[in-house]
N, CA, C and O atoms as CSV, one atom per row, in Angstrom:
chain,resi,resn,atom,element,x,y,z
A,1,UNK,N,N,83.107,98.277,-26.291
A,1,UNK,CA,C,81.662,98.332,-26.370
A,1,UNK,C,C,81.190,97.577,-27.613
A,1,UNK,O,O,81.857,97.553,-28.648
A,2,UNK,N,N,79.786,96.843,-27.441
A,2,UNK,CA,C,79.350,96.072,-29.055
A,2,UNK,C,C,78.529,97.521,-29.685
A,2,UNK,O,O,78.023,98.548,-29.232
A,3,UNK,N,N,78.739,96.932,-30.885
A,3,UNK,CA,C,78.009,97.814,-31.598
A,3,UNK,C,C,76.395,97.413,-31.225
A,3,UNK,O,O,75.769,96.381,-30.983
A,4,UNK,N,N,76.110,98.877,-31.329
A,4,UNK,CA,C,74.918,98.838,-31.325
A,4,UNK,C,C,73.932,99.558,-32.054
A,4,UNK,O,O,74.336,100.721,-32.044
A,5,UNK,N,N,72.839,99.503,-32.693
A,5,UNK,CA,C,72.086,98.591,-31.607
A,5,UNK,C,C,72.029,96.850,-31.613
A,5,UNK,O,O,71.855,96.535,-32.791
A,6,UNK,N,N,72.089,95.935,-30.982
A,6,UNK,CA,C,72.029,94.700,-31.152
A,6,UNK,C,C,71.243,94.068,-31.913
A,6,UNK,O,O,70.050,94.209,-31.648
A,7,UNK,N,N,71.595,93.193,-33.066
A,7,UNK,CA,C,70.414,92.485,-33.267
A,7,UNK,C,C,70.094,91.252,-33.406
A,7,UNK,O,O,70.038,90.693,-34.501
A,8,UNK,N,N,69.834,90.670,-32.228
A,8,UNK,CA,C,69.298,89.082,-32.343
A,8,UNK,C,C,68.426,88.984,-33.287
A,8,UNK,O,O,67.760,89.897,-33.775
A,9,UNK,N,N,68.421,87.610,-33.619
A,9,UNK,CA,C,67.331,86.950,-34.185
A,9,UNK,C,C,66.817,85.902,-33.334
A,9,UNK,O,O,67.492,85.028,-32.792
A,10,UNK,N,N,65.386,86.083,-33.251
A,10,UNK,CA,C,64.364,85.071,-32.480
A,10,UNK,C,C,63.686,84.232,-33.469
A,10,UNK,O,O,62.870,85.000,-33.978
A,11,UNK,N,N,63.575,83.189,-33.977
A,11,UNK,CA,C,62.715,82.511,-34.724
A,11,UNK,C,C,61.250,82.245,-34.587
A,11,UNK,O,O,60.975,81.368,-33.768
A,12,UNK,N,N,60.265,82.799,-35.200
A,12,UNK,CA,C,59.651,83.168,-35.430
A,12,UNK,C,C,59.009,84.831,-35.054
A,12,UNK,O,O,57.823,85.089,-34.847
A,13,UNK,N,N,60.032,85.706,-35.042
A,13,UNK,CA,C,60.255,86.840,-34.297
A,13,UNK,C,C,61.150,88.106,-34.996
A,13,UNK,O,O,61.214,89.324,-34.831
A,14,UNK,N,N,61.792,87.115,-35.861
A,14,UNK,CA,C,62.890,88.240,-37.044
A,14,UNK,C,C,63.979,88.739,-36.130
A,14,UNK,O,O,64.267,88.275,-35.026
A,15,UNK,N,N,64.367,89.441,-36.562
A,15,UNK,CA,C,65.549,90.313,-36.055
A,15,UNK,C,C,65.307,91.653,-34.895
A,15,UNK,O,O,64.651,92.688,-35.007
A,16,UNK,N,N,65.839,91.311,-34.177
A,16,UNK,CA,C,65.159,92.448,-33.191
A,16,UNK,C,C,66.218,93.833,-33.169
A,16,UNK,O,O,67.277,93.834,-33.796
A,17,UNK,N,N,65.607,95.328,-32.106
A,17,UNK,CA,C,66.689,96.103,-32.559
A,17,UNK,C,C,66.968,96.242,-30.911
A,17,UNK,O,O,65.950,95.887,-30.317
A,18,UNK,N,N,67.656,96.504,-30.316
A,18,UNK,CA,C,67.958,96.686,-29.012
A,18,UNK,C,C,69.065,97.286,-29.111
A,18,UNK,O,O,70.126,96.902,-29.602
A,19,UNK,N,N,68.691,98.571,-28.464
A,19,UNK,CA,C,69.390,100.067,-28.531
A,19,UNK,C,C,70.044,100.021,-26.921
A,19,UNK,O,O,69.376,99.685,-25.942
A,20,UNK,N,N,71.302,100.381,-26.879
A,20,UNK,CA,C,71.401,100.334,-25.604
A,20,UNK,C,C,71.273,101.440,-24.608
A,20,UNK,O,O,71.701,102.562,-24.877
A,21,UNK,N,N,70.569,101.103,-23.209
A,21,UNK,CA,C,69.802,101.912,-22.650
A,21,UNK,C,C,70.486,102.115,-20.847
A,21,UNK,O,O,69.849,102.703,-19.973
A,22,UNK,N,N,71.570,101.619,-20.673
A,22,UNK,CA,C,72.598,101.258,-19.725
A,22,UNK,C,C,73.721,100.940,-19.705
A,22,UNK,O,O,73.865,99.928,-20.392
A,23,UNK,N,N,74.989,101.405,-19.095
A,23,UNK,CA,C,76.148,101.233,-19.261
A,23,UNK,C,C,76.952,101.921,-18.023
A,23,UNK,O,O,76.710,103.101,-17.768
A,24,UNK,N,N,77.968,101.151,-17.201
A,24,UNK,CA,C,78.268,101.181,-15.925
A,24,UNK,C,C,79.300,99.998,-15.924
A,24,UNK,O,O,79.125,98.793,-16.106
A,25,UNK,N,N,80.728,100.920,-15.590
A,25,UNK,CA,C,81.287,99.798,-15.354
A,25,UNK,C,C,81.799,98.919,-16.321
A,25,UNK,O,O,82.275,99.379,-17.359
A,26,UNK,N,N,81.757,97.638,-16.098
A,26,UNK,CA,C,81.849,96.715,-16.958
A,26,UNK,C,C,80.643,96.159,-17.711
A,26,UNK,O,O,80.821,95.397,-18.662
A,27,UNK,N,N,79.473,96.500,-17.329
A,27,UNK,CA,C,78.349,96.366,-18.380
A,27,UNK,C,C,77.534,97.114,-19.012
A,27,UNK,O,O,77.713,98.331,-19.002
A,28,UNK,N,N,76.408,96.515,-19.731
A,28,UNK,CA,C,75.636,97.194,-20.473
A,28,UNK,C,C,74.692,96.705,-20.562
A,28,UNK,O,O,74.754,95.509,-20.274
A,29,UNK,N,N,73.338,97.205,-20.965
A,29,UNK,CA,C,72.114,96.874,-20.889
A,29,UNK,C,C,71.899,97.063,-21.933
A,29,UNK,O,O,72.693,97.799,-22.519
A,30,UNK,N,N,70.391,96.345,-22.921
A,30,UNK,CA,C,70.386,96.836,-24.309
A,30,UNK,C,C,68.863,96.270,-24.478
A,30,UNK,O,O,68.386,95.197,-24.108
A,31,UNK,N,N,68.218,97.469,-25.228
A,31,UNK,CA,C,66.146,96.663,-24.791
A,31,UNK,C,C,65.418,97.046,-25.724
A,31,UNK,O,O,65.800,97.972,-26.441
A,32,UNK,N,N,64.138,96.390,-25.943
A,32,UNK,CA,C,63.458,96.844,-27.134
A,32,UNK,C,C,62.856,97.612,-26.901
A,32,UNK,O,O,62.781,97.930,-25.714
A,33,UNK,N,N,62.109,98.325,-27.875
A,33,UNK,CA,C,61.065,99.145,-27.883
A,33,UNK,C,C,60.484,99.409,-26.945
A,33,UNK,O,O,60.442,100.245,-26.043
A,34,UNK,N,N,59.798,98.132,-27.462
A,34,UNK,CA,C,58.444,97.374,-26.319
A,34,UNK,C,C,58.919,96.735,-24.715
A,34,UNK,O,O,58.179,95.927,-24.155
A,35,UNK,N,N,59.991,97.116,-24.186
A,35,UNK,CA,C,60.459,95.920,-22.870
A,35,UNK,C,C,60.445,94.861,-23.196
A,35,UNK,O,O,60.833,93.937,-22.481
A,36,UNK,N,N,59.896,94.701,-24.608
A,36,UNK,CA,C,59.463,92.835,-23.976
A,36,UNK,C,C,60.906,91.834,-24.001
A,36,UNK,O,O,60.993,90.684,-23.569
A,37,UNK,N,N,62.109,92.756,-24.722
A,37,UNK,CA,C,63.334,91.926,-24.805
A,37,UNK,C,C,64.452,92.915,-24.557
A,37,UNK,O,O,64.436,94.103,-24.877
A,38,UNK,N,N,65.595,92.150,-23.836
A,38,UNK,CA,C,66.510,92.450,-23.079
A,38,UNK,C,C,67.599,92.060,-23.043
A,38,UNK,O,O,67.378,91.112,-22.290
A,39,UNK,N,N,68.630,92.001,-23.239
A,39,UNK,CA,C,70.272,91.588,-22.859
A,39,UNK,C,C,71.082,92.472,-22.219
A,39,UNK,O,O,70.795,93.669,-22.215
A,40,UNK,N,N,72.131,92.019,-21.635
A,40,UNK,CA,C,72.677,92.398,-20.612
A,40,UNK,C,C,74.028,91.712,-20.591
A,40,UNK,O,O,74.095,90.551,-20.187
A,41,UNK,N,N,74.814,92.185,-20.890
A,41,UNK,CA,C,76.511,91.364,-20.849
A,41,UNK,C,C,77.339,92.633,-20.187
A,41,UNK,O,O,77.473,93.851,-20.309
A,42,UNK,N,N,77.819,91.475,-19.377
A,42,UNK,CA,C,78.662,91.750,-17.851
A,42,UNK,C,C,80.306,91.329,-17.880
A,42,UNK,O,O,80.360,90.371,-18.651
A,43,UNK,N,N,81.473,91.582,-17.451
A,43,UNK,CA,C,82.529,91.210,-17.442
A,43,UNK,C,C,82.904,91.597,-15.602
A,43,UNK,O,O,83.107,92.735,-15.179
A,44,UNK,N,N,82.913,90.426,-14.827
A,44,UNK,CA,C,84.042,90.743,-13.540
A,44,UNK,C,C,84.828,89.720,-13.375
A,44,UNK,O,O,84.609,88.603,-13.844
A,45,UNK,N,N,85.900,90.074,-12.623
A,45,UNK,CA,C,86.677,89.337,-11.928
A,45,UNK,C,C,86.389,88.700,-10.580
A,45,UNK,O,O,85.868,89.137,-9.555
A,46,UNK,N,N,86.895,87.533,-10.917
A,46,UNK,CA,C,86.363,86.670,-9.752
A,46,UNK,C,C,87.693,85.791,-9.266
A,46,UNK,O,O,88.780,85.659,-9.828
A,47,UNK,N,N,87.167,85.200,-7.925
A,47,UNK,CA,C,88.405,83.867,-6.944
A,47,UNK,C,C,89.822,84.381,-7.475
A,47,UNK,O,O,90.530,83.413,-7.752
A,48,UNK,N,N,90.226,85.165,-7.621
A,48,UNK,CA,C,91.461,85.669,-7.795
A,48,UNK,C,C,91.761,86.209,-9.225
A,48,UNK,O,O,91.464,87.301,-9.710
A,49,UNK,N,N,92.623,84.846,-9.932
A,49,UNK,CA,C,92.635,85.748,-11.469
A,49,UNK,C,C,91.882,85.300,-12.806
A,49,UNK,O,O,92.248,85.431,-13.974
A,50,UNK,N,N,90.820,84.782,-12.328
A,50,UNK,CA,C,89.846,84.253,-13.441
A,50,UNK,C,C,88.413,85.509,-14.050
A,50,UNK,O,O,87.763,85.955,-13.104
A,51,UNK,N,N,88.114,85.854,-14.998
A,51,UNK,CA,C,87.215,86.840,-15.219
A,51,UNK,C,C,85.886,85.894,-15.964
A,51,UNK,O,O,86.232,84.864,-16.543
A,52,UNK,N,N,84.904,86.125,-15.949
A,52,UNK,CA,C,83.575,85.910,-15.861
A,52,UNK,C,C,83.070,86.667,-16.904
A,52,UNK,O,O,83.066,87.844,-16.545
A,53,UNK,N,N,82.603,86.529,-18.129
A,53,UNK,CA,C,81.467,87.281,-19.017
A,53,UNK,C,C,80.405,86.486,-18.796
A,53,UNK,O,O,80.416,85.267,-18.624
A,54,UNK,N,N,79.066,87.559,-18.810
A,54,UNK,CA,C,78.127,86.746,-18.962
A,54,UNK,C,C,77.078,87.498,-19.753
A,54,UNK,O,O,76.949,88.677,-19.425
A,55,UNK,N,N,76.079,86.924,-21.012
A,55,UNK,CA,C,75.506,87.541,-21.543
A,55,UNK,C,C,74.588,87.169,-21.297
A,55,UNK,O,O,74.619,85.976,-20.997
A,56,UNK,N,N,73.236,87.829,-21.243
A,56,UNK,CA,C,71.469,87.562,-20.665
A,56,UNK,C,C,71.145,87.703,-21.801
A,56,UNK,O,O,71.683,88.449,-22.620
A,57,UNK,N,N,69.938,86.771,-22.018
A,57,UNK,CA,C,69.011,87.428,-22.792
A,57,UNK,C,C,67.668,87.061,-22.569
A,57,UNK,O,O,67.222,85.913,-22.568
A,58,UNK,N,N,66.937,88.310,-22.345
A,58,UNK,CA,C,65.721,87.928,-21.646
A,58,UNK,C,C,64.308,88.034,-22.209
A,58,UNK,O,O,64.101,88.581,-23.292
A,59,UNK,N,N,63.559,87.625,-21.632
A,59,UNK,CA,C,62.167,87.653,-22.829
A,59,UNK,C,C,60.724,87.905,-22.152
A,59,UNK,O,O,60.222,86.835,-21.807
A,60,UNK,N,N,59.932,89.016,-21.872
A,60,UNK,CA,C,59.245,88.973,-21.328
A,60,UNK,C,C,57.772,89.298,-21.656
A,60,UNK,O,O,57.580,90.373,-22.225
A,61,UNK,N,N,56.661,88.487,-21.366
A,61,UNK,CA,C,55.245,88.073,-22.526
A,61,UNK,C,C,54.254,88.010,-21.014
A,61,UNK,O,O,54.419,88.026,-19.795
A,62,UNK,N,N,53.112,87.927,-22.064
A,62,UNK,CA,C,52.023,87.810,-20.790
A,62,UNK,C,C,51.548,86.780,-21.088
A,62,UNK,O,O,51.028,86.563,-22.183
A,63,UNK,N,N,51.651,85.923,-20.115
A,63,UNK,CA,C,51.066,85.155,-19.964
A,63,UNK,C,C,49.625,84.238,-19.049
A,63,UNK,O,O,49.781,84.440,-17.845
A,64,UNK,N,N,48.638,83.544,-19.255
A,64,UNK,CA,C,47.716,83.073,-18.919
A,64,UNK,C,C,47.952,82.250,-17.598
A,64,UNK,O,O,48.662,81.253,-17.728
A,65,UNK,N,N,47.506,82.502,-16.469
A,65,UNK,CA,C,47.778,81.264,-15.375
A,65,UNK,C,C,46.534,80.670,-15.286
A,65,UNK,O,O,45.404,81.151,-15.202
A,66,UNK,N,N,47.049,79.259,-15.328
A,66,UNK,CA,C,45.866,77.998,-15.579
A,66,UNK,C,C,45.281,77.753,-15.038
A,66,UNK,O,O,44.440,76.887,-15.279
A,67,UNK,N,N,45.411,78.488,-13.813
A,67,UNK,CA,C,44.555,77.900,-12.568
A,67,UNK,C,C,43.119,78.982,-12.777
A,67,UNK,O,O,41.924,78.691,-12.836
A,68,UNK,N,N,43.853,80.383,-12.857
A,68,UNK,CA,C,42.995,81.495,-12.431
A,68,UNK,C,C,42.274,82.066,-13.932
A,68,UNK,O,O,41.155,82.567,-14.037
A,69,UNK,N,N,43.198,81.845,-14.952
A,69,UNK,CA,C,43.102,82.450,-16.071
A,69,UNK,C,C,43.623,84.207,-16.488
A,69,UNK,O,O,43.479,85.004,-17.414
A,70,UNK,N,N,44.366,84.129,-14.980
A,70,UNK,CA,C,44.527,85.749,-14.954
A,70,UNK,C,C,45.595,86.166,-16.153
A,70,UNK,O,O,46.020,85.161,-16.723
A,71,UNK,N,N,46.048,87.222,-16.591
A,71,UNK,CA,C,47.108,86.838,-17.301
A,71,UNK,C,C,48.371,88.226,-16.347
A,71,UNK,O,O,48.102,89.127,-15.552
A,72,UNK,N,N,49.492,87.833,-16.855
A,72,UNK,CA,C,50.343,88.534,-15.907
A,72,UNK,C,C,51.715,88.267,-16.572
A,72,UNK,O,O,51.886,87.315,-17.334
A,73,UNK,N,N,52.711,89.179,-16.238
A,73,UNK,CA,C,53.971,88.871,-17.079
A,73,UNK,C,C,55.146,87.997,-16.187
A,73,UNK,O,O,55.465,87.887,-15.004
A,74,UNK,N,N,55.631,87.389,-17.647
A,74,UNK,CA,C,56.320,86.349,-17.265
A,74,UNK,C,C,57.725,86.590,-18.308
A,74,UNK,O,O,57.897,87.034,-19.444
A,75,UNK,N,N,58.599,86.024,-17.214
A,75,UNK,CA,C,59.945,86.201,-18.169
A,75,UNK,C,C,60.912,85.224,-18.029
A,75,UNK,O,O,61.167,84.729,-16.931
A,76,UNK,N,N,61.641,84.807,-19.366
A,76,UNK,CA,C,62.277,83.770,-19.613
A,76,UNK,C,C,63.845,84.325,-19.764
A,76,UNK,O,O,64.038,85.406,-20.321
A,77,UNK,N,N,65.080,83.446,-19.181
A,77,UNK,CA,C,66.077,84.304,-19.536
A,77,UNK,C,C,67.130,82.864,-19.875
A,77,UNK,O,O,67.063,81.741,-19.375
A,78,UNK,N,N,68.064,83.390,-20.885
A,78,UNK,CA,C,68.944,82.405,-21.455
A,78,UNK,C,C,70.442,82.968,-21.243
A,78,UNK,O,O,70.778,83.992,-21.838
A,79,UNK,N,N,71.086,82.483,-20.631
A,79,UNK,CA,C,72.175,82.461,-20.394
A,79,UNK,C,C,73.781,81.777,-20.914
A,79,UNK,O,O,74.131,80.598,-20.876
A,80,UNK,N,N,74.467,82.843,-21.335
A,80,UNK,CA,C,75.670,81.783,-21.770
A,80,UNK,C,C,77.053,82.850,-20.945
A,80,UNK,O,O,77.395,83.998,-21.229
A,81,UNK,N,N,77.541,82.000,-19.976
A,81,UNK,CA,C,78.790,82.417,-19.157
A,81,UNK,C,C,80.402,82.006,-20.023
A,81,UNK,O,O,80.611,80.931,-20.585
A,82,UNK,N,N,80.994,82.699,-19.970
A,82,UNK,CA,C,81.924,82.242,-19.908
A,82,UNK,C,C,83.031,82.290,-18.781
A,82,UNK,O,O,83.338,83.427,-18.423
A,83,UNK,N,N,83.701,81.202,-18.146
A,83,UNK,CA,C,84.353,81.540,-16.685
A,83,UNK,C,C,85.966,81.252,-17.344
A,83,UNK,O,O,86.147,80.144,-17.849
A,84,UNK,N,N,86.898,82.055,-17.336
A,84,UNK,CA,C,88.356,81.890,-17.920
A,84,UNK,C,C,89.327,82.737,-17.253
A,84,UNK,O,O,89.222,83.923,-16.940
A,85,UNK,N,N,90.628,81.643,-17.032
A,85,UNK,CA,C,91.749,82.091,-16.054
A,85,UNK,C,C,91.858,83.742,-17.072
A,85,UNK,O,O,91.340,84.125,-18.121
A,86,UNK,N,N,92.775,84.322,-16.113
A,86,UNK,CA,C,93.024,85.676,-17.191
A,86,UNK,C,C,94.355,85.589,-18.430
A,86,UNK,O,O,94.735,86.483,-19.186
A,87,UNK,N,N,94.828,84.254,-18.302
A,87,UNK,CA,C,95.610,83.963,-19.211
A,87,UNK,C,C,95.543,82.595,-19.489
A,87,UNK,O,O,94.871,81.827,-18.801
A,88,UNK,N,N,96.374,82.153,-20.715
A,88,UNK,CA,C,96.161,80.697,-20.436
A,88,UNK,C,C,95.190,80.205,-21.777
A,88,UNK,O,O,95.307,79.217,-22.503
A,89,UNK,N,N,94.477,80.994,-21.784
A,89,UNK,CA,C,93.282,80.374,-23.830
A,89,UNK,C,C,93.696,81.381,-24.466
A,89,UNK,O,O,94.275,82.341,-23.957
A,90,UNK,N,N,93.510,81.282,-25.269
A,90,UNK,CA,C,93.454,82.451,-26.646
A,90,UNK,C,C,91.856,83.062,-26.681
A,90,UNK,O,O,90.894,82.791,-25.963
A,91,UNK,N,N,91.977,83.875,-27.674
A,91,UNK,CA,C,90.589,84.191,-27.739
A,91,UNK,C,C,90.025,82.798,-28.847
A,91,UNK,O,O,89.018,82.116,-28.654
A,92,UNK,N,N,90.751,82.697,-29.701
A,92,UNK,CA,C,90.483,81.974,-30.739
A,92,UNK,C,C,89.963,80.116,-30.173
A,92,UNK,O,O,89.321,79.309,-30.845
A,93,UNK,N,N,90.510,79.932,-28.796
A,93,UNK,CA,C,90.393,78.538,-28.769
A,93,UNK,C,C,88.728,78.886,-27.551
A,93,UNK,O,O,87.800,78.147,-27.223
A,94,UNK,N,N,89.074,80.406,-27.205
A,94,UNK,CA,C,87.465,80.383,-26.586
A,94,UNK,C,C,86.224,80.827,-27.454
A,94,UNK,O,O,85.063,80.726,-27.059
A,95,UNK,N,N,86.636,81.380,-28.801
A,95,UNK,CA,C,85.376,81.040,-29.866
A,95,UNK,C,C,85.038,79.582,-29.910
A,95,UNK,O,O,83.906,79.113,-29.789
A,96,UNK,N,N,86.415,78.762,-30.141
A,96,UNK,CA,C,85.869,77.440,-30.817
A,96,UNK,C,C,84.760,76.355,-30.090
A,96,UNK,O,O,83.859,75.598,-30.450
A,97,UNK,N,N,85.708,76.965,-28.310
A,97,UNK,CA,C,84.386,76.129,-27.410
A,97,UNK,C,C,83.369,77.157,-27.373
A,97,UNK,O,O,82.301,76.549,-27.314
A,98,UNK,N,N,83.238,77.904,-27.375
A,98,UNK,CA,C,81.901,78.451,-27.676
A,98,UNK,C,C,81.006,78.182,-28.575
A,98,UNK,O,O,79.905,77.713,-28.289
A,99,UNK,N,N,81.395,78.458,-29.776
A,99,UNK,CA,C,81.075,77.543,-31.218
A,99,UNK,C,C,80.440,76.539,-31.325
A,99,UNK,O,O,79.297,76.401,-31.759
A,100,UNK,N,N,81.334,75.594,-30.832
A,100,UNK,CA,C,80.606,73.956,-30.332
A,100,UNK,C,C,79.472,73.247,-29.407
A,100,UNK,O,O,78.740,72.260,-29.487
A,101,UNK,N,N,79.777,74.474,-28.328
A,101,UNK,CA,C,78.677,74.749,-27.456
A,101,UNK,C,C,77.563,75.101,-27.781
A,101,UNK,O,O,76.679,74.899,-26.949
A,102,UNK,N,N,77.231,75.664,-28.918
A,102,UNK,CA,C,76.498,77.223,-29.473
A,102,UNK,C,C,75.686,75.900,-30.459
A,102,UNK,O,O,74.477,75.712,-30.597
A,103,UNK,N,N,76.709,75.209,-30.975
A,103,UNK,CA,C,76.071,74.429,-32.194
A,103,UNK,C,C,75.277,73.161,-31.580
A,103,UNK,O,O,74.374,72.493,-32.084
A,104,UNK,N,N,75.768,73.077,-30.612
A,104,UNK,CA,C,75.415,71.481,-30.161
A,104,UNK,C,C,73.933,71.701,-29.458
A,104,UNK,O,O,72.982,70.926,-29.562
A,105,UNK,N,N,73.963,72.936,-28.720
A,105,UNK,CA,C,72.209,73.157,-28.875
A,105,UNK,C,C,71.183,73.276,-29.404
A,105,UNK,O,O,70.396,74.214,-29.276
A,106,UNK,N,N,71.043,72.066,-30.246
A,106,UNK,CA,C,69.880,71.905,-31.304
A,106,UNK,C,C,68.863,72.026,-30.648
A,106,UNK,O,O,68.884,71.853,-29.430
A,107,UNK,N,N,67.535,72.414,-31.442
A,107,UNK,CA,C,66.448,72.772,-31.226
A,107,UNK,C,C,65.918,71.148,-30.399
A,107,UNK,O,O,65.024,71.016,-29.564
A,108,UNK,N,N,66.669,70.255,-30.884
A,108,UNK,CA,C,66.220,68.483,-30.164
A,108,UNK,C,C,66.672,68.394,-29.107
A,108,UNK,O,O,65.971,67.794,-28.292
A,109,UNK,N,N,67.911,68.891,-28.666
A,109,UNK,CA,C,68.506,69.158,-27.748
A,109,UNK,C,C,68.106,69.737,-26.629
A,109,UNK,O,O,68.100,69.138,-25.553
A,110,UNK,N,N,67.738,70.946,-26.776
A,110,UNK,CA,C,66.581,72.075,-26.167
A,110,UNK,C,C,65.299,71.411,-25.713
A,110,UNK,O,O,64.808,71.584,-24.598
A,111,UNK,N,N,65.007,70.963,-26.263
A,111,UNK,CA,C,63.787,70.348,-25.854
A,111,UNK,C,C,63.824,68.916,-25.399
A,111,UNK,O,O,62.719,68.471,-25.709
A,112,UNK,N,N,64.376,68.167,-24.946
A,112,UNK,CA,C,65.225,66.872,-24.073
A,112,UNK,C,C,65.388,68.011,-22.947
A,112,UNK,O,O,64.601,68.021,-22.001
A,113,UNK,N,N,66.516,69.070,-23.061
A,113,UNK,CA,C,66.452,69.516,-21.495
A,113,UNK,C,C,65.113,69.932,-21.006
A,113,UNK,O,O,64.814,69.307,-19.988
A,114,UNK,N,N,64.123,70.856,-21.426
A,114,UNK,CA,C,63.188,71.053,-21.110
A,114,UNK,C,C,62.259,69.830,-20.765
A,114,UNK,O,O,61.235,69.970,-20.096
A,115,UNK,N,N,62.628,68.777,-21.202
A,115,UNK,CA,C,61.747,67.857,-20.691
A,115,UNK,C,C,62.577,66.751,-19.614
A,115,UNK,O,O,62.135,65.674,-19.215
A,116,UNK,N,N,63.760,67.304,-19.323
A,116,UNK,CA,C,64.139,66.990,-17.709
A,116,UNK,C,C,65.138,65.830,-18.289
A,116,UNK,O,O,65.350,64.806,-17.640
A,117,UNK,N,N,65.577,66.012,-19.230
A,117,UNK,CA,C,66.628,64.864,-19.417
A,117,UNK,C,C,68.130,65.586,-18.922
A,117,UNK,O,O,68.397,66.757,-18.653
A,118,UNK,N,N,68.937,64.398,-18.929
A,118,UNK,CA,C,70.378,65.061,-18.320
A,118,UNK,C,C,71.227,64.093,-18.333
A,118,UNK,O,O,72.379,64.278,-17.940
């Protein structure tokens, strides 16, 4: 189990506390106060002997629709999987691609995908 309670940091947002509020299985759920934020990390097995983590993290705000002006909630979710035989890496060589992965998403980066580059 992670310790908890979790605490991301959101930029311009501080450190959040997310207490966990679900647990089953191989996962767990973990949320703020307010709903408005969420994670969720999962572990199964999959196609034979490969296992699957996956951590959510979700974000949910009200937002304005442009057409109507109504406002209504909307939620954003960020995802990082990891898919690995059940033997075969270390943990240590699946930090490092993680790491690299983790780093190489610059905020310039982020925003090239959002604007449909690839």
């Amino acid at each position: 189990m992670l310790t908890e309670p979790l605490a991301p940091t959101v930029t311009g947002l501080g450190t959040l506390s997310l207490p966990r509020v679900k647990s089953q299985n191989f996962s767990s759920s973990y949320q703020s106060a307010d709903g408005n934020f969420l994670a969720e990390v999962s572990h199964q097995k999959i196609s034979g002997k490969r296992i699957r983590s996956v951590f959510k993290f979700t974000q949910r705000a009200v937002v304005a629709d442009p057409l109507t002006a109504a406002n209504d909630y909307e939620l954003l979710h960020v995802y990082t999987v990891v898919e690995r035989p059940e033997v075969g890496f270390s943990v240590a060589q699946i930090q490092n691609l993680v790491g690299g992965h983790q780093a190489y998403l610059t905020s310039a980066i982020v925003a090239k995908l959002m604007g449909g580059e690839s």
